[in-house]
N, C-alpha and C positions, 0 to 999 in steps of 0.2 A: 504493500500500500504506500503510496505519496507522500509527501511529508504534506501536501494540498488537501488531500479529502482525508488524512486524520484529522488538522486543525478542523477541517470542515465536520467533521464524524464528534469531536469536543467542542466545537463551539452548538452544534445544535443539540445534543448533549446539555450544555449548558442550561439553553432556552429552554428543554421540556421541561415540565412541571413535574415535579418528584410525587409519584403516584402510591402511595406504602400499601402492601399486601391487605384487602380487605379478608374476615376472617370470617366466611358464610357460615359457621354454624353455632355463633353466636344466636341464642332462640329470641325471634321478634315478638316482642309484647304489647297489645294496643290499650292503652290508658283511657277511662273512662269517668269523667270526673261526676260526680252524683251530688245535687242537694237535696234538702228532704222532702218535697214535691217531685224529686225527679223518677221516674220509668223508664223500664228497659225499652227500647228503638229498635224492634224487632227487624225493620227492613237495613236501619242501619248494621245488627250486629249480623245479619246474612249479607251484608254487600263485606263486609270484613272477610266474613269465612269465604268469598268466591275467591278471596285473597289469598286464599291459603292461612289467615290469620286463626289460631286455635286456643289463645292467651288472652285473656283479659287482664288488667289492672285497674280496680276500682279505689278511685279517690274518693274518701269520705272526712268533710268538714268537721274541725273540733273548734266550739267557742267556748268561753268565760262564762262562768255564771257571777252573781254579782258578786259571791265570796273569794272570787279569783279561782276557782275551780274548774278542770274541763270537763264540757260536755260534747256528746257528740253528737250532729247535726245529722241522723238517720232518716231516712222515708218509712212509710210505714211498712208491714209487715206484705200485703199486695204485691208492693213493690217487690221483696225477694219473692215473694213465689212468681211471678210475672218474670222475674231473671232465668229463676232454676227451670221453667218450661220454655225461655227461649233456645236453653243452654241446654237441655236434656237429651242425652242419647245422639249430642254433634260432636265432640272430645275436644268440647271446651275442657281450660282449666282457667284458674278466679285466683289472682292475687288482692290484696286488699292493704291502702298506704293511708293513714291519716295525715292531715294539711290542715296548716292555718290558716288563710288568708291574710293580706294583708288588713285588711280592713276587721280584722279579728285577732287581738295583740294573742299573744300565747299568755301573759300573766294582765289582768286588768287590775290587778291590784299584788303586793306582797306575801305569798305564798310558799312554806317550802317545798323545796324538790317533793321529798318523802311523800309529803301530803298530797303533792298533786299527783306523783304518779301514780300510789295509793288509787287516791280517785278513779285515775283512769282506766287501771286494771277493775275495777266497780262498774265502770262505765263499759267495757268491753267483754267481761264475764257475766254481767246482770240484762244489758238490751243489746248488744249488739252479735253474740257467739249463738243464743237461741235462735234470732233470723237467719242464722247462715247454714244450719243445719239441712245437711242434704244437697250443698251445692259441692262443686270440684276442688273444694279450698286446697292452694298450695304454699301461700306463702300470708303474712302479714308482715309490713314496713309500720314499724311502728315510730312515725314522725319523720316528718322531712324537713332537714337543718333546723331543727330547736336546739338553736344554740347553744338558751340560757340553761336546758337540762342536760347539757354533754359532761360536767366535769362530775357529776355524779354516777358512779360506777353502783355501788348497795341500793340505792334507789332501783335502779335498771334493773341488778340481778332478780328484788324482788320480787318486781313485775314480771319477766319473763318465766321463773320461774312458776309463777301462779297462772299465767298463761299456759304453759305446757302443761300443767296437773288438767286444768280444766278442754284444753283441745286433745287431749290421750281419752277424756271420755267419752268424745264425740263424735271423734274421726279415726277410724283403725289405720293409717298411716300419717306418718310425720306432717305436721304442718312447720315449715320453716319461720321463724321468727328473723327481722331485718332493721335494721335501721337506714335512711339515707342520709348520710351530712353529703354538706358542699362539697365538690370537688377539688378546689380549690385548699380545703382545710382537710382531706382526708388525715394528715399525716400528726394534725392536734388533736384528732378523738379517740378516745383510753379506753371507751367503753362494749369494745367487740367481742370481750371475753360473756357477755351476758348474751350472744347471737349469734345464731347458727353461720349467716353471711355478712359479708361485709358488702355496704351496701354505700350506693355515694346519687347525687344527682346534678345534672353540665347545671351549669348559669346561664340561663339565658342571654345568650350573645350574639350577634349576627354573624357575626367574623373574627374565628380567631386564627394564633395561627399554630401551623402544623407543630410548632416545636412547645409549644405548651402544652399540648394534648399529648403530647407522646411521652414529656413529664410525668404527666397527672399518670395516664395509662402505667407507667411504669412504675411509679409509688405507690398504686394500686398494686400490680404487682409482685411485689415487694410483702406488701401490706399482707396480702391473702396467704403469701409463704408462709412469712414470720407466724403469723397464727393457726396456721393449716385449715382455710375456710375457703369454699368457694367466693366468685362475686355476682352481684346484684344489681343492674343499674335501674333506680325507679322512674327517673325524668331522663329522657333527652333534649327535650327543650330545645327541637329545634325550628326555629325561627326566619323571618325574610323570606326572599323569592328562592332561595335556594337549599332549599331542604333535602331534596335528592343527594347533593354532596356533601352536605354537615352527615348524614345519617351514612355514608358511607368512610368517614372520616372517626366518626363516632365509632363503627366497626376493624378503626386500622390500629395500629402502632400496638398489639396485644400482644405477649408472649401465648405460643398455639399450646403452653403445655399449662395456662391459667384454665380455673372451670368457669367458665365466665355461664350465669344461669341466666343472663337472659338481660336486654336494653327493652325500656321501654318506650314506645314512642310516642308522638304527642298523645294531651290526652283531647278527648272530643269533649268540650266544654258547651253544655248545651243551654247555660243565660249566663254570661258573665260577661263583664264592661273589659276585660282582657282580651275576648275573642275577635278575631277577624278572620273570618273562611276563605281568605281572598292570599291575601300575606301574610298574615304575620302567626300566630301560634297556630290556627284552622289550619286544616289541611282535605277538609272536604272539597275542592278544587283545584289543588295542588295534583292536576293527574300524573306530573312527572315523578314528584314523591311516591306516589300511591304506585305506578309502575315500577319504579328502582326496587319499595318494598315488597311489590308480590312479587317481584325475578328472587329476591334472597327469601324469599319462605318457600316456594316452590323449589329453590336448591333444597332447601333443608329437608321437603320432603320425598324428592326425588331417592329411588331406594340406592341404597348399596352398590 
């Protein structure tokens, strides 16, 4: 070869965009955000499965009561049996993450840890474990980035612990307990020893870039070694006209030998002052998304 068309062979080289192995069978999860008026969207969770999509993740709201206590913002009981018939006998499976909104502080007043998460475990063993009874349950994330309850580790063990007594009598197989903090702070939270996975979720960003992500992936990494756990992503969070490449970006920079259990993708927000189905978190018109996602779930189930 030339000493001409190598420079030429490195300089276009140069140009391409560095493209990092994406990791198809990382499992796609579709996020479902639920408030307590909300029903299952039966034509919506069948235009998923034409996807190939067989994962749910249901977001469910906790607010303040006036004592600074959380409560969880459930639908009524309809509601789950109106899920568990749209979801029966198609090989769904139901993960479940509680969220605060913005517009719903996690502490409305001085509370401690102990005591709230006490509560919570009250609030999730008394009205919200009976509803679920009978659906595909596989996982629950319990809170996403509540900061102010990370430095507490015996609080956490607590709770989880009185969670597993009470899902061992419901469900003859393991239900995974999870947490998601920030991605960006995976490497500040102590308290994974009380959770089956380690669990983290992106920040909503338009554009980041490759070398960040491949950071965060790798301290994740790391993360799941050091403690022998698989990982869990409950938000992708991905955002703008270009979704198709964030969710394949989302899928790169992974070591192939992490148990990575699964990303989930946007959720479908069906009243919230956040949503736009056009650009920005929706993805109900997003067909380019919506196509990238069913090519990698159809890898996934493509046999052997």
């Amino acid at each position: 070869m030339g000493r001409a068309a190598l420079l030429l062979l490195l300089t276009l080289a140069a140009c391409t965009p560095y493209r990092p192995a994406i990791r198809t069978d990382i499992p796609l999860v579709w996020g479902l955000r639920w408030e307590a008026d909300s029903r299952p969207d039966s034509a919506e969770l069948a235009g998923l499965q034409a996807l190939g999509a067989r994962h749910l993740l249901i977001e469910l709201g906790v607010a303040a009561t006036t004592d600074g206590l959380p409560v969880l913002m459930l639908p009524d009981a309809s509601a789950w049996q109106a899920l568990g018939r749209c979801l029966a006998d198609s090989g769904w499976r139901v993960s479940l993450a509680l969220y605060t909104s913005p517009t719903r502080p996690l502490f409305r007043q001085p509370v401690s840890p102990d005591r709230w998460l006490d509560h919570l475990g009250q609030e999730l063993t008394e009205r919200l474990l009976p509803q679920l009874e009978g659906l595909p349950l596989e996982r629950l994330v319990l809170g996403l980035d509540w900061r102010p309850l990370e430095p507490y580790d015996r609080p956490w063990q607590r709770l989880t612990d009185r969670l597993r007594r009470e899902l061992a009598t419901r469900w003859n197989q393991p239900i995974a307990l999870t947490y998601g903090a920030d991605a960006r702070r995976l490497g500040r939270v102590s308290i994974w020893a009380s959770f089956d996975e380690i669990g983290f979720i992106y920040p909503p960003q338009e554009s980041r870039p490759p070398t960040e992500l491949r950071r965060q992936h790798r301290q994740a990494d790391s993360l799941c070694a050091a403690w022998g756990k698989p990982l869990f992503v409950a938000q992708a969070n991905l955002i703008g006209p270009r979704k198709a490449e964030q969710l394949e970006t989302r899928l790169s920079f992974w070591s192939d030998s992490l148990p990575h259990r699964g990303l989930t993708l946007n959720t479908i927000y069906p009243r919230s002052i956040w949503r736009d189905s056009t650009t920005w978190f929706g993805v109900a018109t997003d067909s380019l998304f919506r196509l990238r996602a069913a090519q990698l779930l159809q890898t996934q189930m493509r046999p052997e």
